[in-house]
C-alpha positions in Angstrom: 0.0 0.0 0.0 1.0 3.3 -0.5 0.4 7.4 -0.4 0.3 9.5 -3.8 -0.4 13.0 -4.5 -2.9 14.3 -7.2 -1.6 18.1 -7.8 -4.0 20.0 -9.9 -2.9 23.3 -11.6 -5.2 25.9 -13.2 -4.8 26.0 -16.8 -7.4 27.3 -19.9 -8.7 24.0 -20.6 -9.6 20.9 -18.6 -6.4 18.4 -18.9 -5.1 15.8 -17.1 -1.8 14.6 -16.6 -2.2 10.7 -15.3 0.6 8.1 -14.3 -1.8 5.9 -15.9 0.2 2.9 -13.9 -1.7 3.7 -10.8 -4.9 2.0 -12.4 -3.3 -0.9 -14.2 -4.1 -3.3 -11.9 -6.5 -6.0 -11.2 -9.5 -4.5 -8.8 -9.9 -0.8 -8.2 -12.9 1.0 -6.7 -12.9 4.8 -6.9 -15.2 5.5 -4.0 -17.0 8.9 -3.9 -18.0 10.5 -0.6 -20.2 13.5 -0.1 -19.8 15.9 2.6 -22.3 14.4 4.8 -21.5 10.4 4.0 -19.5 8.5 6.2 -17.7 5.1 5.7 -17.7 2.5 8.2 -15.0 0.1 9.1 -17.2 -2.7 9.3 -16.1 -5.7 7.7 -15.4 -9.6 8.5 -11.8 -10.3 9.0 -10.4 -6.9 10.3 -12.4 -6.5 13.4 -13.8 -2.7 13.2 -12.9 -2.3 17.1 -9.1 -2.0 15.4 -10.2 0.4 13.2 -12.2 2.6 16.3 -9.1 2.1 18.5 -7.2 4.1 16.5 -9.9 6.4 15.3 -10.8 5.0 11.7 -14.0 3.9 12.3 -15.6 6.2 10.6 -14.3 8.4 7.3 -15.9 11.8 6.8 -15.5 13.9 4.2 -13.4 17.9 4.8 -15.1 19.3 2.6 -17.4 20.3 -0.6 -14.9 18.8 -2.9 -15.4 15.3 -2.4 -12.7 12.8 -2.1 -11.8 9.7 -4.4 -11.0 6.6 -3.1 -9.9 3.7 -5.5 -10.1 0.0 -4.4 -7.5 -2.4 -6.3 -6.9 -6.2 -5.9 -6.1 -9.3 -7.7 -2.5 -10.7 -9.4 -0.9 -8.4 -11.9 0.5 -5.2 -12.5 -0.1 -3.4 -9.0 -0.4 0.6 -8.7 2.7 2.5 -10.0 1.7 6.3 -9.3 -0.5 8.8 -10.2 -0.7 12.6 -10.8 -3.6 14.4 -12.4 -3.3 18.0 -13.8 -6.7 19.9 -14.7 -8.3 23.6 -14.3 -10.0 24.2 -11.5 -13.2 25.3 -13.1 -14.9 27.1 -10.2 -12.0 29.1 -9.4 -9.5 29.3 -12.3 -6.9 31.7 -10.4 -6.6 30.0 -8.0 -4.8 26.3 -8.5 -5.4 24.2 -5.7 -3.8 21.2 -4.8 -5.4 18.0 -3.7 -3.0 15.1 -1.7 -3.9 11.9 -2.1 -2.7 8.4 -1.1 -2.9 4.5 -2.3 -2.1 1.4 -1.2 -0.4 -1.5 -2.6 1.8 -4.5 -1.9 4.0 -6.4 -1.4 6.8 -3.9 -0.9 10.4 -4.9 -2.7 12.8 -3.9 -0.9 11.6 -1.6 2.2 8.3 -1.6 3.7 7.7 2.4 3.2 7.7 1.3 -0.6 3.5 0.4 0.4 3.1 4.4 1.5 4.0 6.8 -0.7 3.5 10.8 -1.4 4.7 12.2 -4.7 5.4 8.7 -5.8 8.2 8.5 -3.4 8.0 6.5 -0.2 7.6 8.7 2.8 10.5 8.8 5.0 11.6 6.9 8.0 10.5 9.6 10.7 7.7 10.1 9.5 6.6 6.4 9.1 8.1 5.8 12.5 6.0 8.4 14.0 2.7 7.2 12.8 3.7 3.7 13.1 4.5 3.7 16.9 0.9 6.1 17.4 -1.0 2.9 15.8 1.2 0.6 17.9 0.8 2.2 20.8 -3.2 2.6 20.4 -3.5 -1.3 19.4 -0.9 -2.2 22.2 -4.1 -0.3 24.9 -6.8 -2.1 23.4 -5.6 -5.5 23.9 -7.2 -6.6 26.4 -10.9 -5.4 25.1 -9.8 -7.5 21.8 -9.1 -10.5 23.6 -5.1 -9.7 24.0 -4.6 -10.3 20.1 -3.2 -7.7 17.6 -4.2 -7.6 13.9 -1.7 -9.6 11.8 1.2 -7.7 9.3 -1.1 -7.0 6.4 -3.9 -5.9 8.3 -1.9 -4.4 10.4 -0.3 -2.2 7.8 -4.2 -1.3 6.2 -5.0 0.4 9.4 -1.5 2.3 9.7 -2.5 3.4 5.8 -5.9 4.4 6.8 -4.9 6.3 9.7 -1.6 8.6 7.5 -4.6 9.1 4.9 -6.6 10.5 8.0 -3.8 13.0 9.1 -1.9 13.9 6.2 -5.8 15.0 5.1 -5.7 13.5 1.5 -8.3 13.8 -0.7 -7.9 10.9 -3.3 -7.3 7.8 -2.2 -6.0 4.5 -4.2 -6.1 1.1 -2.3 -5.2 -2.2 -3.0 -7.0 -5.1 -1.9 -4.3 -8.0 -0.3 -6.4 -11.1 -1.1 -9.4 -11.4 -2.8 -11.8 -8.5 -2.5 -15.1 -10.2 -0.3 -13.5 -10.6 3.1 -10.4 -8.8 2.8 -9.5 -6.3 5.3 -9.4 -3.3 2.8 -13.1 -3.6 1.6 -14.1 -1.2 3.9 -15.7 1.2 1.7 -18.7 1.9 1.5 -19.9 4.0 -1.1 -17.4 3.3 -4.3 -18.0 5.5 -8.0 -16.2 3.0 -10.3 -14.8 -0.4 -10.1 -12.3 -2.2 -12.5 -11.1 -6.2 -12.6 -8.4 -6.8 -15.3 -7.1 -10.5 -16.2 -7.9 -13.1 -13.4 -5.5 -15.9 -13.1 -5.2 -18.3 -10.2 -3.5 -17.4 -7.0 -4.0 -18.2 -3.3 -5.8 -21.0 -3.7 -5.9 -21.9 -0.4 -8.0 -18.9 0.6 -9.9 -17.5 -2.6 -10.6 -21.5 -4.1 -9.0 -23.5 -6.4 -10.5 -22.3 -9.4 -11.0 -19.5 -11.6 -14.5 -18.9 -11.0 -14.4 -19.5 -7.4 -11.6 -16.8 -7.8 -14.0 -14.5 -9.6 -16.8 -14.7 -6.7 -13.9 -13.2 -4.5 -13.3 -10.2 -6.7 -16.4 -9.7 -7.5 -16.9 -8.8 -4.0 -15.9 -5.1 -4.1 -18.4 -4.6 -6.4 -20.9 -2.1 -4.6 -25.1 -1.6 -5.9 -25.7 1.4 -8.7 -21.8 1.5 -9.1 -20.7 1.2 -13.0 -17.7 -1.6 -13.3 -15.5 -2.7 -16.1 -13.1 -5.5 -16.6 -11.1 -6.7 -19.9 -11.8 -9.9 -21.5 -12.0 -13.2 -19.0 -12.1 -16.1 -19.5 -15.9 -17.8 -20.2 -16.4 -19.3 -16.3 -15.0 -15.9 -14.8 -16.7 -13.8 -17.1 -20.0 -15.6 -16.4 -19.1 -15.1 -12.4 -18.5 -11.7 -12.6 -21.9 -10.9 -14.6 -23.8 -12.8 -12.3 -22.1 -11.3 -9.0 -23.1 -7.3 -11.1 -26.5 -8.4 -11.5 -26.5 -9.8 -7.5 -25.3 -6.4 -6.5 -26.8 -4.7 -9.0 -24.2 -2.8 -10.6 -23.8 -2.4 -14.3 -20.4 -4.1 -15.7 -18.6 -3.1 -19.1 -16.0 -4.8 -20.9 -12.9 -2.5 -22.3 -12.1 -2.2 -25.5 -8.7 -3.3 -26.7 -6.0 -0.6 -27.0 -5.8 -0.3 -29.9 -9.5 0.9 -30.8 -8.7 4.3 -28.7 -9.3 6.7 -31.2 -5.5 8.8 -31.7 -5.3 10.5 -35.1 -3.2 7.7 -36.4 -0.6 8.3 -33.4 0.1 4.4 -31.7 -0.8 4.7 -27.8 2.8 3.8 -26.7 2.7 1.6 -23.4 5.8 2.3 -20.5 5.2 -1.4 -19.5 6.5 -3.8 -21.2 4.4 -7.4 -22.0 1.1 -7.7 -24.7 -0.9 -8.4 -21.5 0.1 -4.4 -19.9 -2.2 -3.1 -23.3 -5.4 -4.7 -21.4 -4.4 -3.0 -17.9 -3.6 0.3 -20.3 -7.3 -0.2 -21.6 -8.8 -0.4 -18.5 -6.8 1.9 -16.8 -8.3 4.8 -19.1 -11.8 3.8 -18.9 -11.3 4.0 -15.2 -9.8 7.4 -15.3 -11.8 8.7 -18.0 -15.0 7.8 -15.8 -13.8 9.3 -12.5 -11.9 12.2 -14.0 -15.1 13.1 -15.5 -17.5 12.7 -12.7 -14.7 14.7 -10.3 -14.9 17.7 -12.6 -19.0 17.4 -13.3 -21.2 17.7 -10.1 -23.5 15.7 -12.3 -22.5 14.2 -15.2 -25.2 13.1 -17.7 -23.3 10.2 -18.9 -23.2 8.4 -15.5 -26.2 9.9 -13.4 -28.1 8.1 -16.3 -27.0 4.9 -16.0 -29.7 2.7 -15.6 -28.8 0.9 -12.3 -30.9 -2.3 -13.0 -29.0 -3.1 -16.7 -27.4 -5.8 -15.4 -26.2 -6.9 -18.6 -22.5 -7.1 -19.6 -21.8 -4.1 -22.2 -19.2 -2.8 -24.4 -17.1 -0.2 -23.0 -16.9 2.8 -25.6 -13.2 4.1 -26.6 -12.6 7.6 -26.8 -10.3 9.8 -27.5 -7.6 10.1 -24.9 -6.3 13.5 -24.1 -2.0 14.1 -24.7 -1.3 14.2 -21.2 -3.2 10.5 -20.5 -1.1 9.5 -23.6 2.1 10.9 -22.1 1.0 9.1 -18.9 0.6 5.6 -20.5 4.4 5.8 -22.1 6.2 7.5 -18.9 4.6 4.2 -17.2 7.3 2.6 -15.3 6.7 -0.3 -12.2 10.2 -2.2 -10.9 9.9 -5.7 -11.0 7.4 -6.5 -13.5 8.9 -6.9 -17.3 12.0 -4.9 -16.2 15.3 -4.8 -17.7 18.4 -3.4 -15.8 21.8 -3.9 -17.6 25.0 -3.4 -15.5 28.1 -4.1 -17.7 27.7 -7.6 -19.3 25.4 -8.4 -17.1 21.6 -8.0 -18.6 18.7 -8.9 -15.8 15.2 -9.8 -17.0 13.0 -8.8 -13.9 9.5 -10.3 -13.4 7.7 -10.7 -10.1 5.2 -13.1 -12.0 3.9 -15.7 -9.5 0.8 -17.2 -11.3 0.8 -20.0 -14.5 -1.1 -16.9 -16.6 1.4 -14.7 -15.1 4.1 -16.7 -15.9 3.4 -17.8 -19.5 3.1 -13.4 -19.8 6.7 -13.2 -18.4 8.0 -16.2 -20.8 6.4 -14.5 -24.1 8.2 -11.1 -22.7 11.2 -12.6 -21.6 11.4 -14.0 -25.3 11.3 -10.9 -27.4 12.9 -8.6 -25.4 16.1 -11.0 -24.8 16.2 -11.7 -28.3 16.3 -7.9 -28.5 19.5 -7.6 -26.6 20.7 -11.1 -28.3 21.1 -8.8 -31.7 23.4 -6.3 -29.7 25.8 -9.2 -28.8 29.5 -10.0 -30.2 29.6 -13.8 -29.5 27.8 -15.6 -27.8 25.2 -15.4 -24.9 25.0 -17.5 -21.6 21.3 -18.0 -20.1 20.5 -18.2 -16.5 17.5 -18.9 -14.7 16.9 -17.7 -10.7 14.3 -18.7 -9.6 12.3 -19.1 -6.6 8.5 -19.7 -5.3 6.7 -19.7 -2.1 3.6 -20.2 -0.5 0.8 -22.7 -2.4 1.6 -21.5 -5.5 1.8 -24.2 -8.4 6.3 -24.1 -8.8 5.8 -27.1 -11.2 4.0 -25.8 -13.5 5.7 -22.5 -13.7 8.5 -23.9 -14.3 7.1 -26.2 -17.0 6.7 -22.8 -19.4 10.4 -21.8 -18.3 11.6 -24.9 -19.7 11.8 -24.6 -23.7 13.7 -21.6 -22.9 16.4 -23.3 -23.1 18.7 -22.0 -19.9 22.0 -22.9 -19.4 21.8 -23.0 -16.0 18.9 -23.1 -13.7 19.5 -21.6 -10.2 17.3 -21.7 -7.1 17.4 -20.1 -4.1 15.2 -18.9 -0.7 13.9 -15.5 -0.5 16.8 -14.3 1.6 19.0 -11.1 0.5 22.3 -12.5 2.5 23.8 -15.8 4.2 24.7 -13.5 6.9 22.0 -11.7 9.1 20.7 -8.4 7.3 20.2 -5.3 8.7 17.1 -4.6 6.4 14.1 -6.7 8.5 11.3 -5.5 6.0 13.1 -8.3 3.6 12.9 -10.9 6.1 10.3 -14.2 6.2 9.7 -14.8 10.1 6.7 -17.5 9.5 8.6 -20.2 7.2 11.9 -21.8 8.5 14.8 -21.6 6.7 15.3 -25.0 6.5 11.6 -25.5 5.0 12.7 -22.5 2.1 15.7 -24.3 1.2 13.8 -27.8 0.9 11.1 -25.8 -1.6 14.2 -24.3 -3.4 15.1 -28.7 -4.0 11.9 -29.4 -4.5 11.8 -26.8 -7.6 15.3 -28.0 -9.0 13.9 -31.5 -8.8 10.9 -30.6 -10.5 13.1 -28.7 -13.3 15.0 -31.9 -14.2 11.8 -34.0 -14.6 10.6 -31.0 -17.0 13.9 -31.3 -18.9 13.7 -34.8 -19.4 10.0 -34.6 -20.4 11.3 -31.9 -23.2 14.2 -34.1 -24.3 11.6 -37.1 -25.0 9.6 -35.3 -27.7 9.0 -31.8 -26.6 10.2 -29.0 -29.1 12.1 -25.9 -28.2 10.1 -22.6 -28.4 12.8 -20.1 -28.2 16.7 -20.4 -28.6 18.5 -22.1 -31.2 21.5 -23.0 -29.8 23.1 -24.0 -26.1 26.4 -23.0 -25.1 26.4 -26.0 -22.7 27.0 -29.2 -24.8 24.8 -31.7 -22.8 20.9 -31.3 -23.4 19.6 -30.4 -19.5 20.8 -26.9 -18.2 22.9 -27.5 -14.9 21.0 -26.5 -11.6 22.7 -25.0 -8.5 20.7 -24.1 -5.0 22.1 -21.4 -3.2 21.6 -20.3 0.2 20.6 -16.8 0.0 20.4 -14.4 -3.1 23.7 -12.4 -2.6 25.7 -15.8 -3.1 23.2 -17.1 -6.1 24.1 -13.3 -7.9 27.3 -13.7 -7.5 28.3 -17.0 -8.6 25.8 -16.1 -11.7 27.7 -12.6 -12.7 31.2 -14.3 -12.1 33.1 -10.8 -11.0 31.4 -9.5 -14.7 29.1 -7.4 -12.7 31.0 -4.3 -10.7 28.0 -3.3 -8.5 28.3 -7.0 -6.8 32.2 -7.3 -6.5 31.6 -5.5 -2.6 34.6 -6.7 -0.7 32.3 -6.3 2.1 29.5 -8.5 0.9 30.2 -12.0 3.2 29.1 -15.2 1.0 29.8 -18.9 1.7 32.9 -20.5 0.1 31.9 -22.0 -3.2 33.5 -25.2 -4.0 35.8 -26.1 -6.3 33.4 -28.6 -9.3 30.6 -25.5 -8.7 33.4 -22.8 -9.8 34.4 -24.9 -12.9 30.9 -25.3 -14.4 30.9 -20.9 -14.0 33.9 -21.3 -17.2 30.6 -20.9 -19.4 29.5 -17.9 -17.6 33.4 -16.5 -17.9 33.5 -17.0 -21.4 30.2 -15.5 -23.1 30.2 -12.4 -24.4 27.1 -11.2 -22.3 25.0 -12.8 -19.4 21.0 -12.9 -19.4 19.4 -13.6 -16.4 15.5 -14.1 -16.0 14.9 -13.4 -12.5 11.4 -14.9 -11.4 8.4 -16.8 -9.3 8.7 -14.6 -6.7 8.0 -10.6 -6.2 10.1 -11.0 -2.9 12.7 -13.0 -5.2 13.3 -9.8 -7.7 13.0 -7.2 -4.7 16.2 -8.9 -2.8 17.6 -9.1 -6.2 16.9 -5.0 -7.1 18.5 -4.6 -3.1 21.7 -5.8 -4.8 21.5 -4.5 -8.2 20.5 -1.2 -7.2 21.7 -0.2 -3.9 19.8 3.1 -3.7 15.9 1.6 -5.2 14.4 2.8 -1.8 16.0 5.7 -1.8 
């Protein structure tokens, strides 16, 4: 989760600048409040006597100029930022500026990442002081909640809540943990607009084992007389979703494809990288388009209209998008999903996907954009896999679509930044063992070599051409922690990880010798994926100053 601001500036015409990003995602809810509506913190898993301890149990709007508050959940591309420029019609001399805040997660490297103001995560003293007021107020109340304390996630909702409450923001973007019917965010009451982009299957445990028991879940944001819209699903989810508008009695639209937008012949270029970001990109105007315009328009004709009991699933219509939502689609930029980061000879292929759908996404990116660099190369290239799963998620079959891409080496290691203890805590997994990680980490290699040999009996290669290792299976290594697992990868080629100060276990001597493949290429690729907390101990390394 995190804080944004929304600055608007008085110009001659009504135009919006949007870091588009902030609604490419999988649910979001833009919830309207008027001055005299309240939201109650009354929901099933997040007791609301948390939310009253600490003085959230009730939102009221400042003002006459209603706030926004946008509800986001599901796998995918998570909110990036957004900004909004626009004349303030009542009072064009006078620009005003509106705060506003989000929230999103998981955090990559430091746990301010999920709160953020002016796209930038707010700073240790002032996270520390509204963290230990929240503590503090919880810490009281124990023993009128039965001497328990929300868990991390929920936990971190209510600190969110509460910096929205006294940094006074008027626009509001929230991300939805699990789910969307019982999570602890679905507080709100009274939403405007509601989006769900692609569904794949994820937590399984929790939100069902299929994709239409998946759908139910996010279909429980949806709120009565508020207009939705989702991109194309598959037929089971699709029918879900329709049935849960028509149960809640909200209308539903589908989005158009990219492409449709009407431009003057100019391509809508996309910041994100991946064919599955121009569905997000789709939805994420038609989201905008509809609250910008009902933000700016006490009453706007095209919505008040909206006939509440059309239950049916429509069309969305494209339109034309303004320069400055244009602008905002290509300055789109989200670490750790489809992103590339080249240091020396080194080239990183970063993608947090965690899903099969997700996954088969990251192999088609991974696949052009490698072959990309593989034109830019003198000789030839070396291929590396690190990867890494946790949690019920399906490693197998992930790893199934990595296989044709023909790796040299496959390398697994547990979600931990260093052998030795690190200093940054907000990286660290305090509910699964070590010793249980590293026994997932052989559980994936062994599933990796069954893959291979499946491939070598019949199954034909999708993407590369030629190996630079002679035998037909790509090596496999488990490392203890990431540091050690970059390290051995780069082999010294990669200067921001040869820190004489970085401690890493002795390698030994047969381990070195396979590396002479690694030494001898002209560049390095390494896809980096099956885990967001994977690629955000990787990005700790890589880029020292990311939080920063």
């Amino acid at each position: 989760m995190f804080l944004l601001s929304l600055e608007m500036f008085s110009t001659s015409k009504l135009d919006y600048f949007l870091f588009i990003s902030s609604c490419i995602i999988c649910f979001i809810i833009i919830t309207y409040m008027k001055p005299t509506s309240y939201i109650w913190a009354q929901h099933p898993v997040t007791s609301p006597s948390y939310y009253g301890v600490v003085g959230c149990c009730i939102f009221q709007s400042r003002s006459s100029k209603a706030p926004a508050f946008l509800l986001c959940s599901g796998s995918g591309i998570r909110c990036a930022g957004w900004r909004v420029r626009r004349s303030d019609t009542e009072a064009p001399k006078r620009p005003r500026s509106y705060p506003g805040w989000s929230t999103s997660s998981p955090h990559l490297v430091q746990v301010r990442e999920r709160i953020r103001i002016n796209g930038q995560p707010i700073g240790k003293d002032i996270f520390t002081k509204y963290f230990w007021q929240i503590y503090g107020r919880l810490e009281e109340s124990k023993p009128a909640s039965g001497g328990t304390m929300p868990a991390y996630f929920r936990f971190l909702t209510i600190l969110a809540f509460h910096v929205f409450l006294q940094e006074k923001v008027d626009v509001a973007v929230i991300e939805v943990g699990i789910g969307g019917a019982y999570d602890c965010t679905n507080i709100i009451r009274k939403p405007w607009v509601c989006g769900v982009a692609s569904l794949g299957i994820d937590h399984t445990q929790i939100l069902g084992d299929t994709i239409e028991k998946i759908a139910w879940q996010k279909g429980g944001i949806f709120k009565p007389g508020v207009p939705a819209f989702t991109v194309s699903q598959p037929e089971g989810a699709m029918a879900v979703l329709r049935d849960r508008a028509k149960e809640i009695q909200c209308p539903l639209w589908v989005c158009p494809n990219l492409d449709d937008y009407q431009t003057d012949g100019t391509a809508l270029h996309l910041g994100l990288a991946g064919k599955h970001q121009r569905w997000n990109a789709s939805l994420a105007l038609q989201l905008s388009n509809s609250w910008l315009k009902r933000r700016c328009s006490p009453v706007d004709q095209s919505l008040s209209a909206i006939n509440h009991e059309n239950t049916r699933v429509q069309p969305a219509t494209s339109f034309r998008p303004s320069s400055e939502m244009m602008m905002g689609l290509a300055n789109t930029e989200w670490p750790g999903r489809n992103q590339t980061l080249k240091n020396g000879e080194v080239t990183y292929f970063l993608d947090g996907a965690h899903t099969v759908r997700s996954m088969q996404a990251c192999v088609d990116w991974f696949k052009g954009s490698a072959a990309q660099h593989e034109k830019n190369a003198s000789g030839p290239v070396a291929r590396v896999l690190l990867f890494n799963a946790t949690g019920d998620r399906d490693s197998a079959a992930m790893l199934k679509l990595l296989v044709p891409c023909h790796f040299d080496f496959a390398v697994f290691c547990p979600n931990i930044t260093e052998a030795i203890v690190s200093c940054n805590a907000d990286q660290q997994n305090f509910n699964v063992s070590v010793e249980n990680m590293l026994t997932r980490c052989m559980d994936n290699e062994r599933s990796w070599h069954l893959h291979n040999r499946s491939l070598d009996q019949g199954g034909a290669g999708l993407l590369i051409e030629e190996r630079l290792v002679p035998d037909n299976q790509a090596d496999t290594l488990v490392f203890p922690c990431i540091l050690s697992a970059l390290q051995w990868i780069s082999q010294g080629r990669d200067a921001v990880l040869a820190d004489p100060n970085k401690q890493v276990l002795a390698v030994k001597p047969n381990i070195r010798a396979k590396a002479a493949v690694l030494r001898e290429a002209a560049q390095i690729h390494v896809l980096v994926t099956g885990s967001l907390h994977l690629v955000g101990g990787v990005l700790k390394h890589l880029s020292p100053t990311y939080s920063n």
